[in-house]
C-alpha positions as CSV (number, residue, x, y, z in Angstrom):
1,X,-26.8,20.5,3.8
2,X,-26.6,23.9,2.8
3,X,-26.5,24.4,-0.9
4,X,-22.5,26.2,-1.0
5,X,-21.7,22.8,1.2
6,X,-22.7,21.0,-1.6
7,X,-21.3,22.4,-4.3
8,X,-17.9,22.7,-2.1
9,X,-18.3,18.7,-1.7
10,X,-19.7,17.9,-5.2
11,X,-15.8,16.5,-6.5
12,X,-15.5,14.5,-3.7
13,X,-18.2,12.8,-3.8
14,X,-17.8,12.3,-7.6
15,X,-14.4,11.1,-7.2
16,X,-15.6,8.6,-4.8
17,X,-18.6,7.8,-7.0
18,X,-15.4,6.7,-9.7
19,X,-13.6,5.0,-7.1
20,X,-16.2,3.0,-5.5
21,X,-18.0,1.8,-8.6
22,X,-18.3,-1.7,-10.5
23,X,-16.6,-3.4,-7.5
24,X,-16.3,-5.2,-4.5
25,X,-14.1,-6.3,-2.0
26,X,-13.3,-9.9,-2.1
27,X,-15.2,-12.5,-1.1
28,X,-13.3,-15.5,-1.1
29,X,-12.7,-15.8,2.2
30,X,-16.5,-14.1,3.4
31,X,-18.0,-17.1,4.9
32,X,-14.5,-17.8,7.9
33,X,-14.2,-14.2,8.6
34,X,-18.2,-13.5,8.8
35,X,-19.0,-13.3,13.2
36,X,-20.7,-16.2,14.0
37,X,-20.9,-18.3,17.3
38,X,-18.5,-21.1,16.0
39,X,-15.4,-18.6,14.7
40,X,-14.2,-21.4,12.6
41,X,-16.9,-22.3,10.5
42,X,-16.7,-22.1,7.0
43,X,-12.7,-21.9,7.3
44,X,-10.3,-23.9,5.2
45,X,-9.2,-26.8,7.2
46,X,-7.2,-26.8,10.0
47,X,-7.4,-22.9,10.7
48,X,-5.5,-21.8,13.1
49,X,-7.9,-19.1,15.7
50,X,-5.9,-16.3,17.6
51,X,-8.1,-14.8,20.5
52,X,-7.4,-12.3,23.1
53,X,-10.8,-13.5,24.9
54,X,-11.6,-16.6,24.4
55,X,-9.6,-19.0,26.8
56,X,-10.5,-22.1,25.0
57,X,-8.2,-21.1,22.1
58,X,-4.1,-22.0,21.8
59,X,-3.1,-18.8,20.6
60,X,-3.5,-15.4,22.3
61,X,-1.3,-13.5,20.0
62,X,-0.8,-13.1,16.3
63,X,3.2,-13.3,15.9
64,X,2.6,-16.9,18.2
65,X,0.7,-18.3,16.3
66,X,3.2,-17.1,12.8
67,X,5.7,-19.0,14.5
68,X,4.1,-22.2,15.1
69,X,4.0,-22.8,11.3
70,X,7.1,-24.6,9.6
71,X,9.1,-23.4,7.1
72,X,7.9,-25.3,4.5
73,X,5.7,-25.2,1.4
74,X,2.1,-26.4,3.1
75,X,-0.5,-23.3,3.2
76,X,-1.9,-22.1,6.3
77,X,-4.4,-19.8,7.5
78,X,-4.7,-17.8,10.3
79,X,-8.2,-16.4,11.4
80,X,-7.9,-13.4,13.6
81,X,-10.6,-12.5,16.6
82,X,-12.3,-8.8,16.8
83,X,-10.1,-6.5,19.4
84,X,-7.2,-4.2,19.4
85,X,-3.2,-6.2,19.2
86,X,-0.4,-4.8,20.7
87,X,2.3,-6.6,19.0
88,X,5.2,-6.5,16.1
89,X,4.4,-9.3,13.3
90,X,7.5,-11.0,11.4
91,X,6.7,-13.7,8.4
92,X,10.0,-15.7,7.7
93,X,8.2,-18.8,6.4
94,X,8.9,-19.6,2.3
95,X,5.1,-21.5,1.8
96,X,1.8,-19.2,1.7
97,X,0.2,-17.4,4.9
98,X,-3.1,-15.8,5.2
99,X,-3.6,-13.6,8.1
100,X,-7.7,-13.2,8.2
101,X,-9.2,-10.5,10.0
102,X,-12.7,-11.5,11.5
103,X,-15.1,-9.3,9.3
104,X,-18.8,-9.5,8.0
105,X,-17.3,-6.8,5.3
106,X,-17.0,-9.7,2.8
107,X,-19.8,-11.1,3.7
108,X,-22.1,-7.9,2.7
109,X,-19.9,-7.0,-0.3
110,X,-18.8,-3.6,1.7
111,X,-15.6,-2.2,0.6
112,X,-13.4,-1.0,3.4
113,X,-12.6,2.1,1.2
114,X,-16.1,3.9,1.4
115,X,-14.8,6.7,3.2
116,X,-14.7,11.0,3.1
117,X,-13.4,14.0,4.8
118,X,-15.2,13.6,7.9
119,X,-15.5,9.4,7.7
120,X,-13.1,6.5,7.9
121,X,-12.9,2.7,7.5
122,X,-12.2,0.6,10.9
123,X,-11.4,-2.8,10.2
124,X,-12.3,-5.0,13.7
125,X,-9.0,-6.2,14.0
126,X,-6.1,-3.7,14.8
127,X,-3.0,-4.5,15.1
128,X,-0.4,-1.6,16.5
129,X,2.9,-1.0,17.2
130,X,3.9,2.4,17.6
131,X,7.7,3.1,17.0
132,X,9.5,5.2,15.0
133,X,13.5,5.7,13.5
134,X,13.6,9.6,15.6
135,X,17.0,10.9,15.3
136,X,18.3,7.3,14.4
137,X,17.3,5.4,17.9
138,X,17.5,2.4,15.9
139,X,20.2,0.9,13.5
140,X,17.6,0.5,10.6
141,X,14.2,1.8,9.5
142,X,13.4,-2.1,9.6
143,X,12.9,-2.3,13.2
144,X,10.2,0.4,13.4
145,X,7.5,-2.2,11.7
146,X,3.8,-3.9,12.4
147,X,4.6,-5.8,10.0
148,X,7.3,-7.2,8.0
149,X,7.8,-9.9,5.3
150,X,10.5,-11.2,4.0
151,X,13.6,-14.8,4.4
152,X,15.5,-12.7,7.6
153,X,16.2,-9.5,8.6
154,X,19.1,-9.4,5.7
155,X,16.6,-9.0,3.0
156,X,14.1,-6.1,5.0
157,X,17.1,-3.8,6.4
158,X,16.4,-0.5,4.4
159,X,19.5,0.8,4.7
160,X,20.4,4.2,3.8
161,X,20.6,6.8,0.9
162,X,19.6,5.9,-2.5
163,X,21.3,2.6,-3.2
164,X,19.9,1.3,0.3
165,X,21.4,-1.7,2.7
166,X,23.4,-4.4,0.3
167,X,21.5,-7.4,0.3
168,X,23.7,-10.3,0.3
169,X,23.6,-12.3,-3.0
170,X,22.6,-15.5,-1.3
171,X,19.5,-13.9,0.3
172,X,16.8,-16.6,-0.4
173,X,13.3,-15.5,-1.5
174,X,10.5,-15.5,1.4
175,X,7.1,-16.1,1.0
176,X,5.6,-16.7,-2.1
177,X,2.1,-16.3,-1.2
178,X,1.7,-13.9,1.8
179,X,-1.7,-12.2,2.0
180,X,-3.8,-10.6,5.1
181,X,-7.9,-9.4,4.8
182,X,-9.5,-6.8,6.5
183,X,-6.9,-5.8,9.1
184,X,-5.9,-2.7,9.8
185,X,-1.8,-2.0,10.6
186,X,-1.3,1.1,12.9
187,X,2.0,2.9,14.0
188,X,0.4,6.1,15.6
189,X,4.0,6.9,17.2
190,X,3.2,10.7,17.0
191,X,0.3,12.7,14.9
192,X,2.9,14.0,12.9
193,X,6.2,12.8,10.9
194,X,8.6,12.4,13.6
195,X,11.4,9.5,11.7
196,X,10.6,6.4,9.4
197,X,7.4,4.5,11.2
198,X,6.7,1.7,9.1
199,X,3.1,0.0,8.9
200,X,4.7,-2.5,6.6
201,X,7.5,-3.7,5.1
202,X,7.9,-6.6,2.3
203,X,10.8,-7.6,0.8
204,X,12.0,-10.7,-1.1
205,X,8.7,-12.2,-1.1
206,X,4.8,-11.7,-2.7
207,X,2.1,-10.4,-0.1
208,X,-1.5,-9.5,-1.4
209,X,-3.7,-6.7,1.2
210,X,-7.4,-6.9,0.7
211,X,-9.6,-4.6,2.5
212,X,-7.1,-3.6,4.8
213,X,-5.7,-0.1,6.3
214,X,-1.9,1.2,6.6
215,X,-1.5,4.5,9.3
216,X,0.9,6.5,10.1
217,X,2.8,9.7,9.4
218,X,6.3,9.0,7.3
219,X,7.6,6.1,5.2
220,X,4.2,3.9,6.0
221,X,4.6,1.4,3.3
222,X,8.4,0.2,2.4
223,X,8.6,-2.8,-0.4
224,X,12.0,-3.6,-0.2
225,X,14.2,-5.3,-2.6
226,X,12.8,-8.1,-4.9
227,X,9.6,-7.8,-3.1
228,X,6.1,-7.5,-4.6
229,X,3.3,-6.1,-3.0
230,X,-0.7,-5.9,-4.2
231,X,-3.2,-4.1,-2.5
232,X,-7.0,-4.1,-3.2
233,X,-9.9,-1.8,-1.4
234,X,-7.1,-0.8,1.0
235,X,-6.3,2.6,2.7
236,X,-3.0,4.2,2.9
237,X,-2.6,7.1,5.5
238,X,0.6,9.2,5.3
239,X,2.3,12.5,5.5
240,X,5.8,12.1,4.5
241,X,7.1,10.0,1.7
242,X,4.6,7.4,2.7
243,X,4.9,5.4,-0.7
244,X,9.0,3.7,-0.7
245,X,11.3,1.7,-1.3
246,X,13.3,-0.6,-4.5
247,X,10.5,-3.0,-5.3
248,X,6.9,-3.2,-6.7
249,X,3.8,-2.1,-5.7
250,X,0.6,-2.1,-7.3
251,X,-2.7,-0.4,-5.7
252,X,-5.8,-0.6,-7.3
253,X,-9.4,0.6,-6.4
254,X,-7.9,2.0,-3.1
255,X,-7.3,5.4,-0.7
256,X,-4.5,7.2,-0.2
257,X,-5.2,9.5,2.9
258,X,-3.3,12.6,3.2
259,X,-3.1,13.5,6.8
260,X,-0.6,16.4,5.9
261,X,2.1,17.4,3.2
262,X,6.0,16.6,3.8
263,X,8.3,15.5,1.1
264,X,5.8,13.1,-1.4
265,X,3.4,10.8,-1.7
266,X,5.8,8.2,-3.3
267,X,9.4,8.1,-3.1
268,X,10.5,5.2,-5.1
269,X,14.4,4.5,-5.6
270,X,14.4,1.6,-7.6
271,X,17.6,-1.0,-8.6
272,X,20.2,-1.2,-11.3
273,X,19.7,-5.0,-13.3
274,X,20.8,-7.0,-16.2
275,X,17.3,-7.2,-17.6
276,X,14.5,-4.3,-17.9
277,X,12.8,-4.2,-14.8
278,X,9.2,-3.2,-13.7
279,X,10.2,-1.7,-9.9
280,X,8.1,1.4,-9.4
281,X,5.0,2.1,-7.5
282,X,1.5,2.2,-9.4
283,X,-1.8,3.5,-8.1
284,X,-4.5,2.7,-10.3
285,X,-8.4,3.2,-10.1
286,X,-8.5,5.3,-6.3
287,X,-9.1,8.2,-4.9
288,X,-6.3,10.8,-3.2
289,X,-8.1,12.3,-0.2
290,X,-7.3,14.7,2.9
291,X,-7.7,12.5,5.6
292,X,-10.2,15.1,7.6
293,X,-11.7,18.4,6.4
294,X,-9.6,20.2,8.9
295,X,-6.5,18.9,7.3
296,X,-8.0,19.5,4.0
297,X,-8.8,23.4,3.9
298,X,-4.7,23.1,5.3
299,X,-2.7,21.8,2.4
300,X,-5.0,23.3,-0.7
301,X,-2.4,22.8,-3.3
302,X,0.3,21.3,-1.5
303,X,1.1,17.8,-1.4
304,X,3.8,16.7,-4.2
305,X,2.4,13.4,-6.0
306,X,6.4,12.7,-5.8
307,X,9.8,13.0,-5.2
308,X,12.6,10.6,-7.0
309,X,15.1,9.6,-4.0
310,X,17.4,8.1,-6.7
311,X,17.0,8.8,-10.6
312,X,15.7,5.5,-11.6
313,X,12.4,6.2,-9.4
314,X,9.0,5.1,-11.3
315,X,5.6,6.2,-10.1
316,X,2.4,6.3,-12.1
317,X,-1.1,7.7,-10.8
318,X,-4.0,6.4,-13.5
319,X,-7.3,6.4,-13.7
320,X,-7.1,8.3,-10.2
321,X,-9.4,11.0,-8.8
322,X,-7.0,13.8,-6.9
323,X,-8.7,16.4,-4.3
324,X,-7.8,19.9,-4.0
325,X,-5.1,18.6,-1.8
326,X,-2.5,17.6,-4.6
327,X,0.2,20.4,-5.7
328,X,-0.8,21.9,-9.1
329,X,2.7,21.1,-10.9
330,X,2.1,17.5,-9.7
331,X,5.4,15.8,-8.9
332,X,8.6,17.5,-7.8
333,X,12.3,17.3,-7.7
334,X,15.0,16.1,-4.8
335,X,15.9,19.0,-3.2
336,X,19.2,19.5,-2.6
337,X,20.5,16.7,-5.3
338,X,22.1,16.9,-8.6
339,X,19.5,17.4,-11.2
340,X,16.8,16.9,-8.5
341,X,17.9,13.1,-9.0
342,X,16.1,13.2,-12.5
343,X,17.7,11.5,-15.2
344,X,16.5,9.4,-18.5
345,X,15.1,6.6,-16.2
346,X,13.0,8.6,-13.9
347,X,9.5,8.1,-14.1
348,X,6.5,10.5,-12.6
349,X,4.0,10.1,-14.7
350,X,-0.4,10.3,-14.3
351,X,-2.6,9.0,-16.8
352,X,-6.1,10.1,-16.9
353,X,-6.2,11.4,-13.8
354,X,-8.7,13.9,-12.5
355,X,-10.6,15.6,-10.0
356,X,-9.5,19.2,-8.5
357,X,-6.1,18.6,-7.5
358,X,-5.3,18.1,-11.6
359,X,-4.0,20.8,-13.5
360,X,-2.8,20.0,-16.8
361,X,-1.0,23.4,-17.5
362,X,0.6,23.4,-14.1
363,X,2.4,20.1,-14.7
364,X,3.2,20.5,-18.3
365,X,4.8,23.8,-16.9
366,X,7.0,22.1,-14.7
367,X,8.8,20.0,-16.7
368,X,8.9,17.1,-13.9
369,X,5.5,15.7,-14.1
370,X,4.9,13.3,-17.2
371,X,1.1,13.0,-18.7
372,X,1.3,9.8,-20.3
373,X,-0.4,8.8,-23.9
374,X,-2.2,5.9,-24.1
375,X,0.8,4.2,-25.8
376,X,3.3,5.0,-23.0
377,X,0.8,3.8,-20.2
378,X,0.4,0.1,-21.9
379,X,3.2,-1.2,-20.2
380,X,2.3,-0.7,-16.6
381,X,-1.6,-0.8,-16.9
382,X,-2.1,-4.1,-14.8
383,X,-0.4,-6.2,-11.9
384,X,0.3,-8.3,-14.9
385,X,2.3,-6.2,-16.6
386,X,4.5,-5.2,-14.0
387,X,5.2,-7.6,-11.4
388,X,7.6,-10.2,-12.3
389,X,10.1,-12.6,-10.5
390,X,13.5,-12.0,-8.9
391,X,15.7,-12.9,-12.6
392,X,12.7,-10.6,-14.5
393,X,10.5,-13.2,-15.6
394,X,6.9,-12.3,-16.4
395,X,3.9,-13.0,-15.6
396,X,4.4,-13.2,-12.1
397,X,0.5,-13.0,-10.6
398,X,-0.2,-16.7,-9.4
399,X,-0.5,-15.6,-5.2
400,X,-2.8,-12.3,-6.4
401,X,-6.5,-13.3,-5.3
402,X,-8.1,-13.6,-8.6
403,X,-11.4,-12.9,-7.5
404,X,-10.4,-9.1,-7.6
405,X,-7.4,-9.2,-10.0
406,X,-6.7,-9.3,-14.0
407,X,-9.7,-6.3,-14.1
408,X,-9.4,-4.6,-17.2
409,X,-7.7,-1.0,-17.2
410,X,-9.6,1.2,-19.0
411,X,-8.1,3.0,-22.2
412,X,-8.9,6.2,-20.2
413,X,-11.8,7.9,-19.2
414,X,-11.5,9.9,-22.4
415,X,-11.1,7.0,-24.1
416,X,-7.6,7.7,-25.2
């Protein structure tokens, strides 16, 4: 490596040094996942297998075996076989789920996230499903999904504009306990934003992501209304808006991967309550990253951390190394809107943020991007301050893994 290489890659690989450090992914699944010559062993009991090989097995697809399981309140597991599914995934059911992907990851404490300009993390299940909402071919952004959580289709339906699709009132809560490890979620429906393409959608229901990767081009992740979403060691690929929706999502010691620049990162719309809510989206503890050095020496200086879709948006980047990638001003208005759709309740704020694509003056100059104190980032600095349940109670972090959760937030690199 030439020595001007070096220097030229010296913050990346620092801001991966921060991202990657003092962890690992979890474990508490390692020993079912791990390849062996009996796929079951070492599962909880009465694992359910889904192979595309082996002919022994009752299930040949994923979504088959989802809807085997009752509605009720029993757990179940679902361990996944190595190879490449073809398939849309829907989880109705109200008790917990856990989708497995098979993996010896766990097993040798490698985090999925270990990744740079000219690397990237392939989880040995893949699950695709590559559709997108161009020029409104579907009634709803909903139906463009690999996966989507939530009681019916009701409660995912995005709708449209800032207030969204109205929910009925009688909507039941979905799962309570969804999670999936160490699978990745594809909707490659064109190598560019071409309409909404979700890679997943929750809503009205809890889902934890460990060590698993979200791609495609605009609107990847929705969390819907009254849904709550954790992810852990994952990686988020996007060009457009990629971060949205009205509920709560909290991403710790994770990837965002910027594979161009179109509207924001995050565009959060958040929801009117009786009580003061939590909804935003909060990336803590990762790393922002072009997703190729081609891409990268492309959008020097601009991709917007932001944009509010409706004034009571709340986003907050902390702890979080930002490549030369990231606009200098940070976050930036609605175009197009009345007061950019910033009011007294809009939140785009960072906290301790750093790496190359942060520039202090910049955003202080724009008058759009917050730089929180240590005081004013207290209330959002965990999962446990944030998520709570559908009436606003708190805590709310029983179906979070807790061999990777409750970490403590540091004051600040600074140590404000």
């Amino acid at each position: 490596m030439t020595p001007f290489l070096l220097v030229a890659l010296l913050p990346l690989l620092l801001g991966q040094a921060a991202a990657l450090a003092n962890y690992s992914p979890s474990q508490s699944f390692a020993q079912c996942q791990k390849r062996t010559s009996e796929p079951l062993e070492g599962c909880p009991p009465d694992t359910l297998y889904v192979s595309q090989t082996n002919e022994s097995v009752a299930f040949r697809t994923i979504q088959s075996a989802i809807a085997s399981i009752p509605n009720d309140t029993t757990p179940y597991t679902i361990l996944i076989a190595p190879g490449i599914y073809t398939e849309q995934l829907n989880v109705t059911r109200q008790g917990p789920l856990t989708l497995l992907g098979t993996s010896d990851r766990p097993w040798r404490s490698e985090p999925y996230i270990d990744i740079g300009y000219n690397s990237s993390a392939v989880n040995d299940v893949q699950i695709y499903w590559n559709s997108a909402n161009h020029n409104a071919s579907f009634t709803d952004n909903a139906f463009t999904g690999v996966l989507t959580v939530g009681p019916n289709l009701n409660a995912t339906l995005t709708g449209s504009g800032p207030t969204g699709f109205a929910v009925p009132d009688d909507t039941p809560f979905g799962c309570t306990d969804f999670r999936a490890y160490n699978i990745d979620f594809r909707n490659e429906f064109a190598p560019y934003s071409d309409g909404p393409a979700h890679a997943l959608g929750v809503s009205r229901a809890n889902a934890g992501f460990y060590s698993c990767g979200f791609y495609s081009w605009q609107d990847t992740i929705y969390i819907g209304k009254l849904g709550n979403a954790y992810f852990y060691d994952t990686v988020v690929a996007g060009e457009t808006d990629f971060l949205y929706g009205f509920g709560t999502l909290f991403i710790e010691k994770s990837a965002l991967s910027l594979r161009s620049c179109g509207g924001g990162i995050t565009a959060w719309k958040g929801t009117n309550t009786t009580f003061t809510n939590k909804y935003g989206v909060y990336i803590a503890d990762s790393q922002v990253l072009a997703a190729n050095s081609s891409i990268a020496a492309v959008i020097v200086d601009k991709c917007s951390l932001g944009r509010p879709w409706n004034a009571l948006h709340r986003s907050v980047f902390m702890n979080t190394y930002l490549d030369p990638g990231i606009l200098p001003a940070g976050y930036t208005e609605w175009a197009g809107t009345f007061n950019g759709n910033i009011g007294v309740n809009t939140t785009m704020a960072v906290y301790d943020v750093y790496g190359p694509g942060y520039d202090a003056a910049a955003e202080a100059a724009s008058n759009v991007t917050t730089v929180f104190s240590g005081e004013e980032i207290r209330p959002y600095l965990t999962p446990v301050d944030v998520f709570m349940t559908p009436d606003g109670a708190q805590p709310n972090v029983a179906w979070i893994d807790k061999s990777v959760s409750f970490s403590p937030r540091r004051r600040g690199r600074s140590g404000r």
